[in-house]
Each structure stands twice: as C-alpha cells, then as structure tokens.
C-alpha positions as CSV (number, residue, x, y, z in Angstrom):
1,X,59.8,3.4,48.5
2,X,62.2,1.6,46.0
3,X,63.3,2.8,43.0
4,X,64.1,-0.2,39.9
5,X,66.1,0.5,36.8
6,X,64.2,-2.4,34.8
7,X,66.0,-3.7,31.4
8,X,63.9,-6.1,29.8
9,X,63.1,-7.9,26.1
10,X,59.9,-6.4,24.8
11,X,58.7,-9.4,22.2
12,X,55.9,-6.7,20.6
13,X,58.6,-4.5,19.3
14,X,61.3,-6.6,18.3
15,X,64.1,-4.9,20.9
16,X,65.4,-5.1,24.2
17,X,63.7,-1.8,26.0
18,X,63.4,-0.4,29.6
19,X,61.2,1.0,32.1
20,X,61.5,2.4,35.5
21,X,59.5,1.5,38.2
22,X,58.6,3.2,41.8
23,X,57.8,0.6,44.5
24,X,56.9,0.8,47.5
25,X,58.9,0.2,50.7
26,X,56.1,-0.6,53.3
27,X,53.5,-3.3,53.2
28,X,53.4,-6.7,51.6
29,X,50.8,-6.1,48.9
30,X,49.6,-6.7,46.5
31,X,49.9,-2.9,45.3
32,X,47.6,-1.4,42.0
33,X,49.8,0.0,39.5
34,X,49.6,3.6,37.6
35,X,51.7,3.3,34.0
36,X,52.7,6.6,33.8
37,X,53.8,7.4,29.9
38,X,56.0,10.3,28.8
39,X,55.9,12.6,25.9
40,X,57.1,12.6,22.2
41,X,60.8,13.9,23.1
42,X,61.0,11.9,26.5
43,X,62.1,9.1,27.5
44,X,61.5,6.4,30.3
45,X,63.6,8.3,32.9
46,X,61.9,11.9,32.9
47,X,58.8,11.6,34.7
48,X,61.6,10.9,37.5
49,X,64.2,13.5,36.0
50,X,61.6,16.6,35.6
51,X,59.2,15.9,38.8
52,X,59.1,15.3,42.2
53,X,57.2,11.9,41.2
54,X,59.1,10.0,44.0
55,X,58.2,12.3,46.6
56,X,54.7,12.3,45.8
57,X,53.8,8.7,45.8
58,X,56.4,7.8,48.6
59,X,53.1,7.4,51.2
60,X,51.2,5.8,49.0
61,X,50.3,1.9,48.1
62,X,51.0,2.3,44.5
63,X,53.5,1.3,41.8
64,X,54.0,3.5,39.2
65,X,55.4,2.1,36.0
66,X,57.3,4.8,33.4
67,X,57.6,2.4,30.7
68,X,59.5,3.8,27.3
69,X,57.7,4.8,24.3
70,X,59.8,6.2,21.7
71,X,58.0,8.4,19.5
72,X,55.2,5.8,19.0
73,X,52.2,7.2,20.2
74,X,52.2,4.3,21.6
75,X,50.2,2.6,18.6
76,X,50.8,-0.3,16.3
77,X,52.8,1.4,13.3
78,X,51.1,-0.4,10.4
79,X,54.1,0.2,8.2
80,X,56.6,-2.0,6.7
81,X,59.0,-2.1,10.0
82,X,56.4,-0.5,12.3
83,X,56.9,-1.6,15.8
84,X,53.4,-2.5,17.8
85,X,54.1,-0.2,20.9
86,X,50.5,-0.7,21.8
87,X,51.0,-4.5,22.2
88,X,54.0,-3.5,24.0
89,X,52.2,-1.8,26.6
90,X,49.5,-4.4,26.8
91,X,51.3,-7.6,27.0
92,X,55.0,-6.9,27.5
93,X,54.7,-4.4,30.3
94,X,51.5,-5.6,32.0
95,X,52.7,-8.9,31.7
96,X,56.1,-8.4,32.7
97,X,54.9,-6.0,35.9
98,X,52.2,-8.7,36.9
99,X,54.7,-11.6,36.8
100,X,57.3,-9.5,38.9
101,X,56.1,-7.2,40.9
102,X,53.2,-7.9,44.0
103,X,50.2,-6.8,41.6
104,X,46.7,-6.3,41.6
105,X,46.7,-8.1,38.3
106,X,43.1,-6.8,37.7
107,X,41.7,-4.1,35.9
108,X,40.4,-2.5,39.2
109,X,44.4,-2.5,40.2
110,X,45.5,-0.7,37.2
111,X,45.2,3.0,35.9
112,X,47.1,4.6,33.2
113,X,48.0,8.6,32.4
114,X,50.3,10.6,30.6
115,X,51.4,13.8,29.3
116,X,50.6,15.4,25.5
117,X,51.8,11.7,23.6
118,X,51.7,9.8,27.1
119,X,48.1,11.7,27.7
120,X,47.2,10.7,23.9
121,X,48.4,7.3,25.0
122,X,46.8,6.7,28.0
123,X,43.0,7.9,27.4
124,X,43.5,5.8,23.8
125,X,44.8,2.7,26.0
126,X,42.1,3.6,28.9
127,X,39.1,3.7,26.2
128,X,39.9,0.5,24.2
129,X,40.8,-1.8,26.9
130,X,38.3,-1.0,29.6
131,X,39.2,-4.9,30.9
132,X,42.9,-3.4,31.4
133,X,42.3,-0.3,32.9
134,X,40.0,1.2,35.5
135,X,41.1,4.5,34.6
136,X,42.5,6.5,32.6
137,X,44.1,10.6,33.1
138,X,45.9,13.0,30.5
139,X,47.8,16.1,30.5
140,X,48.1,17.9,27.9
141,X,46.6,15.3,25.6
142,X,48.0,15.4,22.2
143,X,44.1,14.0,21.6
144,X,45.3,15.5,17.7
145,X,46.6,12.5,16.9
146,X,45.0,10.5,14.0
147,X,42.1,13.0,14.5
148,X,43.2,16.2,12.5
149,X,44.9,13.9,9.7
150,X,45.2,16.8,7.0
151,X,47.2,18.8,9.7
152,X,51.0,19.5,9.3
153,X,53.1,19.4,12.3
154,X,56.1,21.3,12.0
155,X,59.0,19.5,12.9
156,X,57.1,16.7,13.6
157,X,56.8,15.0,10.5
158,X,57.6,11.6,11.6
159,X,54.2,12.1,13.7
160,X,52.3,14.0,10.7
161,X,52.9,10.5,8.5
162,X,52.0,8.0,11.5
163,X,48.8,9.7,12.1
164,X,47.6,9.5,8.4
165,X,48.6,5.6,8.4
166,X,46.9,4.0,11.5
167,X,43.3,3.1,10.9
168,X,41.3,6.1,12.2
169,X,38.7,3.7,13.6
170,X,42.0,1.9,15.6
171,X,43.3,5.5,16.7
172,X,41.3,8.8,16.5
173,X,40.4,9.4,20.2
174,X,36.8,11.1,19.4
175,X,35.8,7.6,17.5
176,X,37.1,5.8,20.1
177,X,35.6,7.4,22.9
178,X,32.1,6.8,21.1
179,X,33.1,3.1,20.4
180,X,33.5,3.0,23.9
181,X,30.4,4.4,25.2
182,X,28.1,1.2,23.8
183,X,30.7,-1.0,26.1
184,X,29.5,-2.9,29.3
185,X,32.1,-1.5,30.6
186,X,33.8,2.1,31.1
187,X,37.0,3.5,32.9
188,X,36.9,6.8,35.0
189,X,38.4,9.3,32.7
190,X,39.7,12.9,33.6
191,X,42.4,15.4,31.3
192,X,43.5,19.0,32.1
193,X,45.3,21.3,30.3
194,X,47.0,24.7,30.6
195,X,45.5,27.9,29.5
196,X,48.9,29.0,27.3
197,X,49.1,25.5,26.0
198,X,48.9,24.9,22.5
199,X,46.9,21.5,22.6
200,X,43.8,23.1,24.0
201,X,42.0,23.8,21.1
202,X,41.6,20.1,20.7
203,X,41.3,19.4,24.7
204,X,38.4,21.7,24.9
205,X,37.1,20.0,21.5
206,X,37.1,16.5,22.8
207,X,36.1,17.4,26.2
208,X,33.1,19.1,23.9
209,X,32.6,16.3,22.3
210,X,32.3,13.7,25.6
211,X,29.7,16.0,26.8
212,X,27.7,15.2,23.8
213,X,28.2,11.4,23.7
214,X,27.0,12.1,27.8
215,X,30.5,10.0,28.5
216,X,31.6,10.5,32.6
217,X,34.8,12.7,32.6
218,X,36.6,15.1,34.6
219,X,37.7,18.5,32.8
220,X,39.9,21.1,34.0
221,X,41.9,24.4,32.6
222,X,45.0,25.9,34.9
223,X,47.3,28.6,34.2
224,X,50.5,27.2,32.1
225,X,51.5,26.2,29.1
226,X,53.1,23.1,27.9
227,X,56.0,22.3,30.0
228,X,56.7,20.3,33.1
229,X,56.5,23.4,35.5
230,X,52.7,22.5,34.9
231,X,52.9,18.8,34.7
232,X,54.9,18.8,38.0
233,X,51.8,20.7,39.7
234,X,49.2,19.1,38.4
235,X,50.1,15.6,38.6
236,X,49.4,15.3,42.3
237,X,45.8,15.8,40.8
238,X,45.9,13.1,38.5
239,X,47.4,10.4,41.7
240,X,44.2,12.1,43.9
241,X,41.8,11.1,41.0
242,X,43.8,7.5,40.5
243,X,43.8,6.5,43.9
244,X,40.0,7.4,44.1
245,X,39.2,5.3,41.1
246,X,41.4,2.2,42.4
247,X,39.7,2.3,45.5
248,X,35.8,1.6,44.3
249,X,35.1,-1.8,44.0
C-alpha cells in the first residue's frame, strides 16, 4: 500500500486543511473508499499514529481516507464564524478524493466510521446522506451529541454550547435515524462500544431506540473502556462489516 500526506484548500470551511490517505499498492482500480474520522482531541494523523490501521488494510482493495475534523462534530456550526465541517466532508473531501484518487465515485463505493465524535460523525453522515454512503459504523459513538442538550460536559464546554445551537432536527442522531427510516433508501449501519466506556448509556439507548423504529443495525458490547487499546481491536470488525457492505450490489 501507499501512504499520502494530502494538504489541500477545503472551500466549506474557509482554511487550507489536510487529510491522510491509505492507498493501495496492487491493482489498477477503481478502489471504494472508507472515511475514517477521529475523535474530539484527535487529529487527522492518529488513526495511523494509535493503530495498526496500515497493516490491517494492506491486503485489501480499499482507500481509507482520515480527513481532519477539528472539534466540529463534524456539523455545520450555525454561529457567527461557524465553519460547515459537514459540507466539508461532503463536497471538499469526496470531491477532492473522487477527482484524485481511482474511486468508485458511487454510493455503493463509499462507507464511513469513526470513533466517539468520528462515530457521532459518521452514523450522522451515514443516515442523512444515504446517496453518499452505503454504510455507516461507530465506535464509541458520542450519539450524545445534540441529543441530551441540557447536559453539561465537563471540560467540554465548547461541545456543551455547539450541541444546544445546531437545529436538533439537523443533528440529534435518534431524530435522524427516524427521518431516515421513511427514505427509499438506507445504509447498513453497525456501532459497538466497551463495557467500561462512559458513552454506553446513550449506545445502548439508541441501539434501544433503532429496535423500535425496526431500523437494520448491528450492536455489540466488548470488554474496554474508552481508549484506543479498544478501538485498535475492534476496528478490524468494523473493515469486516465495510467490506461486506461494499461488496452487495
């Protein structure tokens, strides 16, 4: 496989940005693509930096794109000076990918996942553009988010006030995945989360709450908490599930 340092101009958020990209070494293509988004204190480098990423994709026909979020949640910040990091991941990265790299430039060649705000950003991004994504997969999914609005996260206040000002309609995962269920149509969906981690509450709540809406998902608790000894296991999981999904016609 090849490994690209990619600095680019990302027109949705007003600044020059970067993402790093795993490609691989054999075959011609055209490859599908996983975006694969990192966490609230991450950047686009530790996906690479924290797991053996590399080494699991290196037999497979896949790009995986680690774009950077910032703190965004990767949602438009209505705010004065808000930046639209979910136009950013829509149209700057997918478009810049598609025009670069040898693409399935289809939603049947693209799946998305992430951990806690990368999982919050990736099942968001999955459920509201279905004609995007064939598939969406969290860890950890910080699904609490624009959901619990009265809740106070210590130390995280910057996230506290950007969850009360997006639109719940726009952002709260549980309306979203009900908005999605009357759509024609519906990516494959799965989300895990450790036993000692302190996001389950809510991942057992919306998993709860898929059941009810009788929304296709895959569900599954494993020993850990919230750190990248688990992510690094269970990512091979999420590929397994991606590559399945990228597969069907």
């Amino acid at each position: 496989m090849a490994f690209c340092e990619v600095k680019f101009s990302g027109q949705s958020i007003g600044k020059h940005t970067s993402m790093d990209v795993i490609v691989p070494n054999s075959g011609s293509g055209p490859f599908p693509v996983l975006y694969l988004l990192h966490g609230l204190s991450d950047d686009c480098t530790r996906w690479r930096r924290q797991t053996s990423i590399e080494r699991y994709v290196e037999n497979l026909p896949l790009i995986v794109v680690m774009p950077d979020g910032g703190r965004s949640f990767y949602v438009n910040d209505p705010r004065p000076g808000g930046r639209a990091y979910e136009d950013h991941i829509v149209k700057d990265v997918v478009g810049f990918v598609d025009r670069v790299f040898p693409t399935i430039a289809a939603a049947r060649g693209r799946a998305v996942a992430g951990l806690s705000m990368g999982g919050y950003g990736a099942m968001m991004l999955a459920l509201k553009h279905p004609n995007l994504f064939c598939a969406g997969a969290a860890h950890s999914g910080a699904f609490i988010f624009a959901h619990e609005r009265k809740k106070e996260l210590q130390g995280k206040e910057d996230v506290t006030f950007l969850g009360r000002a997006v639109r719940p309609k726009d952002y709260d995962m549980f309306r979203l995945a009900a908005a999605c269920k009357t759509k024609r149509r519906r990516p494959a969906l799965r989300f895990d989360c450790g036993a000692d981690d302190w996001l389950l509450a809510t991942n057992r709540a919306f998993h709860a709450h898929l059941d009810r809406l009788g929304l296709a998902h895959e569900y599954a608790e494993h020993p850990g908490g919230h750190s990248w000894d688990y992510w690094d296991v269970h990512i091979r999981e999420t590929l397994a599930f991606v590559m399945k999904a990228l597969k069907k016609p």
